[in-house]
N, C-alpha and C positions, 0 to 999 in steps of 0.2 A: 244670305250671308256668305263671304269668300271664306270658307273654310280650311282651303291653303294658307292664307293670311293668318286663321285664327290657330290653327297651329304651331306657324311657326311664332307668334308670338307666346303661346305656353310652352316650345320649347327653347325659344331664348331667357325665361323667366328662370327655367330649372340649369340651363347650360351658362350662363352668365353669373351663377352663384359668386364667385370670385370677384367682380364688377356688382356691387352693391348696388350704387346711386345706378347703373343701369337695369340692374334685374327689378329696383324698387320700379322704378320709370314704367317698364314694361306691365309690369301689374297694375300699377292706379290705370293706364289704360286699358286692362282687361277689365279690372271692378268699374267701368266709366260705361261697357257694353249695354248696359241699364237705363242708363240715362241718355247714352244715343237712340235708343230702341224709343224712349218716350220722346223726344223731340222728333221724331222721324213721324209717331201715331198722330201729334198735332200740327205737322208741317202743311196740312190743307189748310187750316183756319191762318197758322202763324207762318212765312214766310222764312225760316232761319238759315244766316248764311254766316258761315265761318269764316275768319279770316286772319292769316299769316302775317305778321309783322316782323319782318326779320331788323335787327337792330345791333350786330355787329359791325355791321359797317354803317358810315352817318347816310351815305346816300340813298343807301337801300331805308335804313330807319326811317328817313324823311319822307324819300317818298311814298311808302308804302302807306304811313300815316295819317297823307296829307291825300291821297288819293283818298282814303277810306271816309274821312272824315268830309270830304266833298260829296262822298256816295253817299251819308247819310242826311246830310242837306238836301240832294237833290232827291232821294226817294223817300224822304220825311217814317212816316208808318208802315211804308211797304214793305219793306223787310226789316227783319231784326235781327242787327251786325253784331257777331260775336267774336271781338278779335282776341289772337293771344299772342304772346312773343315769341321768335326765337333766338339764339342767343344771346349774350352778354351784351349789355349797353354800351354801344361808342360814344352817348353823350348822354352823361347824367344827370342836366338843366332837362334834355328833351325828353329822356326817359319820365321824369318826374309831368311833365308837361300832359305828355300823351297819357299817363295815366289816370289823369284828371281828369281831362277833357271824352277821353274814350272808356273808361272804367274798364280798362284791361283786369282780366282776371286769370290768373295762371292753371284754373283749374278747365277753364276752359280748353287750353291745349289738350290734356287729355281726351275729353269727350271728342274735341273735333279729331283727332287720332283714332279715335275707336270709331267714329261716323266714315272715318279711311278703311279701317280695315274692314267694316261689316258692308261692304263699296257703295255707299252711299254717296259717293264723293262727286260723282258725274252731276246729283240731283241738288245736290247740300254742298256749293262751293268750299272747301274743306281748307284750301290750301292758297289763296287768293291768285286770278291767275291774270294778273296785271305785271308780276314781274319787276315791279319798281320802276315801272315804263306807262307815264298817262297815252295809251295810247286811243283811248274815246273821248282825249279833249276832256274830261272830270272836269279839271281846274278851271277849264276857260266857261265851258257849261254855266260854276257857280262861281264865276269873279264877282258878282254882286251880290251873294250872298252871304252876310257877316258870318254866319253860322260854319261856315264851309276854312274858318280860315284859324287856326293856331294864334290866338290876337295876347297882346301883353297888358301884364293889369298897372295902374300908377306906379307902381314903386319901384317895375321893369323898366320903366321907361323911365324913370328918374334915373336909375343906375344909369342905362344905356349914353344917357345925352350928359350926364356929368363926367363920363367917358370922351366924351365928344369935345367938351371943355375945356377937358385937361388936355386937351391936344390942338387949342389954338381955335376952336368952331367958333365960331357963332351964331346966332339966329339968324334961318335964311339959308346957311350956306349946307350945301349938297356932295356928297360924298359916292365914291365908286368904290367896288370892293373889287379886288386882284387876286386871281385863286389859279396858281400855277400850279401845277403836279409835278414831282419829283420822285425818287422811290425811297426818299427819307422814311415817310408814314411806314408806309408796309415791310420796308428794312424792322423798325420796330417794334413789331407786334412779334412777339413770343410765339413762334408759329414755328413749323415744320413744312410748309411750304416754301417753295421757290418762286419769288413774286417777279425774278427775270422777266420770265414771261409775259410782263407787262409793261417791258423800259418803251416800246414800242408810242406810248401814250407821252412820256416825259418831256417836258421843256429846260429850254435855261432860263431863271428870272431876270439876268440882263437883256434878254432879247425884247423886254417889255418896259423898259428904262425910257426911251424916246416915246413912248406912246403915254405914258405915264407924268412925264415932263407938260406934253402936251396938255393935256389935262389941266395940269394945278397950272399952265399958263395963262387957260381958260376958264380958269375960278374954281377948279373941283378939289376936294381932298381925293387923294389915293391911299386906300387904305389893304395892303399887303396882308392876304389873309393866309393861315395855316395852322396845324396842329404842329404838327412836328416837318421841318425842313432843312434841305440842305445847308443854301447860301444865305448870306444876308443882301437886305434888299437898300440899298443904298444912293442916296440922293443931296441934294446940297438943299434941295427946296423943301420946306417943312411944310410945306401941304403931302407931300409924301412918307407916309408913316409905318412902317415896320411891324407891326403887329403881330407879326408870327413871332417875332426875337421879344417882343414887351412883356413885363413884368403883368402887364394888366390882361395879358391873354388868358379867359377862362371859358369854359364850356357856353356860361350864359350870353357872354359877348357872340363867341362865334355861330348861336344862331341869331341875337338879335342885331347886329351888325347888317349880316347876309341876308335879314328881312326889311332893312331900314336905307337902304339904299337908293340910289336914282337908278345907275342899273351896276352888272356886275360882271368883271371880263372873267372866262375860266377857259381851261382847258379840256373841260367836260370832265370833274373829278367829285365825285361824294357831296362838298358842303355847300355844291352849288342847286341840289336838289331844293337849299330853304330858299333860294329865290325863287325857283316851281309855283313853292307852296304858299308865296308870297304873290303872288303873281309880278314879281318885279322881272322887266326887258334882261336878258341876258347877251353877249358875245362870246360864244365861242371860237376859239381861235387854236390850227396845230391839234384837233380834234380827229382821230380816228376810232375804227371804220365810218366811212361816209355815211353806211346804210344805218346805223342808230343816230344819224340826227335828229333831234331832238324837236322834229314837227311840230309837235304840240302845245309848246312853248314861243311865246314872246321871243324872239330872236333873231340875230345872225349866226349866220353858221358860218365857216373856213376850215377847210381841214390842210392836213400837214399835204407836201407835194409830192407823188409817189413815180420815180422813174424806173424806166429799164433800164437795166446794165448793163444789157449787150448796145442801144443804140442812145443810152443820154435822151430820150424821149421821156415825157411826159404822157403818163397815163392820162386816158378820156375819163368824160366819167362814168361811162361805162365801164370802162376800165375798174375805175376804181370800185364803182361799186359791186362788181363781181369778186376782186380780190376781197371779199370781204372776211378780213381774218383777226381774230384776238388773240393773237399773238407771235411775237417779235419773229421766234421763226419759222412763219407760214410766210412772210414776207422775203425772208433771208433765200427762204430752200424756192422762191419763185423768181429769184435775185429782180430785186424790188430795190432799188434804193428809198431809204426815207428822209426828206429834207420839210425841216421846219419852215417856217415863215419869218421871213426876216424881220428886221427891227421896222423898217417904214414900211411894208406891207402889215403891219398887226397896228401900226399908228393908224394908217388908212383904213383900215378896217371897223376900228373902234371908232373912230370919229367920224363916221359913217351912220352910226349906232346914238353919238351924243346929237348931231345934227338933225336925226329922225326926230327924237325926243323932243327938241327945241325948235322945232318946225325952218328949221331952215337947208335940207337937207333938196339939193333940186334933182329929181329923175326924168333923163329922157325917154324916148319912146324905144330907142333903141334897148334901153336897159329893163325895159319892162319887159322889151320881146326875151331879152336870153332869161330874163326871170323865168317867165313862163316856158318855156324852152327847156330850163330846167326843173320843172315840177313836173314835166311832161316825162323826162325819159326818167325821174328818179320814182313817178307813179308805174310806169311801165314797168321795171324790173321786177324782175321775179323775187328779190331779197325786201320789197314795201313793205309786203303785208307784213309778214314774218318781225316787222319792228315798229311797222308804224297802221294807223289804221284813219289817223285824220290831221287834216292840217290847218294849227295858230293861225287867222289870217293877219297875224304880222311874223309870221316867219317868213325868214328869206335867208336865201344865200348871199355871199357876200358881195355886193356889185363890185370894187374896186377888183375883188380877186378873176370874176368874168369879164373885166375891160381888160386887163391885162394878160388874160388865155384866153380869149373868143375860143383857140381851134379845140379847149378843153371839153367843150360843148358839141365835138363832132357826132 
């Protein structure tokens, strides 16, 4: 037993007087030492692993749920997954969702709390340590296993597609979902943090107007996804549809939208974790740090372009993947410029992504070598492991953006 641990928790129980709902907190985890001590006596015969579901923010939500629920497909009886929540629900369809499917139980946090303090935790995964990041391939592991997947029952699917109706679908036709980042969302959350430190990530949604175009030229709906945002997304073509500004925007849409897709362009933002756990092709585009690309997933990758300021040069990617920084001024104080990807470079990019899909997409030998070229130096680095541990065999970087920097690849 860590009995520094256990102290200081009876003396936050008597010093927290004043903090009720926390002094209470602290105690069901002391009265919980009981019940960790017997799950610990049967952990030879039973297997028990705790597990974290954070659920304030959707992406963390998502994935954390959608990873777990793949673990217990794939290790069937081998262990016996005990998850619980943290914080408050960012989406109340999914909250309800994951409770069903995973029979979360709140009292479980405390035990797995008390299995932390008495330091069980190294033995008794306590705290889930995936991080919101598939980085063992989970998902790709169980793409064919039904069990492995968050699925909608009739009535879900009725909502969804009479959704789809009222905006001109019809049977057959195929839609792409658009999930730009802005600092609208995080401006609005009731918080005492300073979420600056993230504009580093933000796009404009006119820079995705031409690529979007392209699309519904091509038969697809575009459908403009968001909770809360800046601009509005604006078009002459009604296969492009605004979503985030609609009256019909509700929690249940935005994840079964983002599960019903062909595939889904983001900037690497939260609600694009339900294509993950959907196994649906994703493009990222204007995505930083390089080094959490998102291997493990179906995908392209593109990140934003990072220059020096003293010479107008373009970072390698070595380069870039050493500045690896989350936040706007690690870049500032290394005077980094940051430049998005323009409007015909994110066209090319994504249509790169529809052509895969539609098997008409031709690579040469040349583009296969900087592929591999690039999985080379990005395996190499020292910042891999630390985000990534295996790679989607359809991830890829994005060829159009390597035809046009070879020297990026020094």
């Amino acid at each position: 037993m860590n009995l520094y641990n256990l102290k200081n928790l009876i003396s936050n129980i008597g010093h927290n007087s004043s903090n009720l709902k926390l002094g209470c907190h602290n105690l069901v985890v002391f009265l919980s030492i009981p019940v960790a001590l017997l799950i610990c006596v049967i952990s030879p015969i039973i297997n028990v692993q705790f597990y974290k579901i954070r659920r304030d923010r959707i992406g963390h939500f998502v994935a954390d749920s959608a990873i777990l629920l793949a673990l217990k497909s794939l290790h069937g009886k081998k262990y016996l997954y005990l998850p619980w929540f943290d914080g408050e629900a960012s989406n109340t369809y999914f909250n309800d969702k994951v409770n069903r499917v995973l029979n979360v139980n709140k009292v479980t946090m405390f035990v797995s709390k008390a299995y932390n303090l008495l330091s069980f935790g190294d033995k008794h995964n306590s705290f889930n340590n995936y991080g919101s990041r598939d980085t063992d391939c989970i998902l790709y592991k169980t793409k064919n296993i039904k069990s492995s997947y968050f699925r909608f029952n009739l009535n879900e699917n009725r909502l969804g597609f009479e959704y789809l109706g009222r905006n001109g679908f019809n049977q057959g036709d195929k839609f792409v979902c658009l999930m730009v980042r802005d600092s609208a969302y995080l401006d609005s959350m009731q918080s005492n943090n300073d979420w600056k430190y993230h504009n580093y990530r933000d796009s404009s949604i006119h820079t995705y107007k031409l690529m979007a175009e392209e699309l519904a030229r091509r038969g697809y709906f575009v459908i403009r996804m968001g909770k809360v945002v800046k601009e509005k997304f604006e078009s002459k073509s009604k296969k492009i549809i605004d979503y985030a500004f609609s009256n019909d925007r509700s929690d249940f849409l935005d994840i079964w939208l983002m599960s019903n897709c062909f595939f889904c362009v983001t900037t690497a933002t939260g609600l694009d974790k339900v294509c993950s756990a959907s196994r649906v092709p994703q493009v990222f585009v204007n995505s930083l740090p390089l080094c959490s690309m998102t291997s493990f997933d179906h995908c392209i990758w593109a990140s934003k372009k990072l220059f020096w300021k003293s010479t107008g040069n373009l970072l390698t990617m070595n380069e870039t993947l050493d500045k690896n920084y989350f936040n706007s001024q690690d870049y500032f104080r290394d005077f980094i410029d940051i430049v998005d990807l323009n409007d015909a470079e994110i066209k090319d990019i994504v249509m790169e992504m529809e052509e895969k899909l539609t098997g008409k997409w031709r690579e040469s030998s040349v583009d296969q070598v900087m592929q591999m070229k690039f999985w080379k130096i990005f395996k190499q680095h020292k910042n891999y492991k630390k985000y990534n541990n295996c790679i989607h065999p359809n991830a890829q970087y994005a060829t159009s953006f390597l035809r046009n920097n070879p020297h990026w690849l020094v």
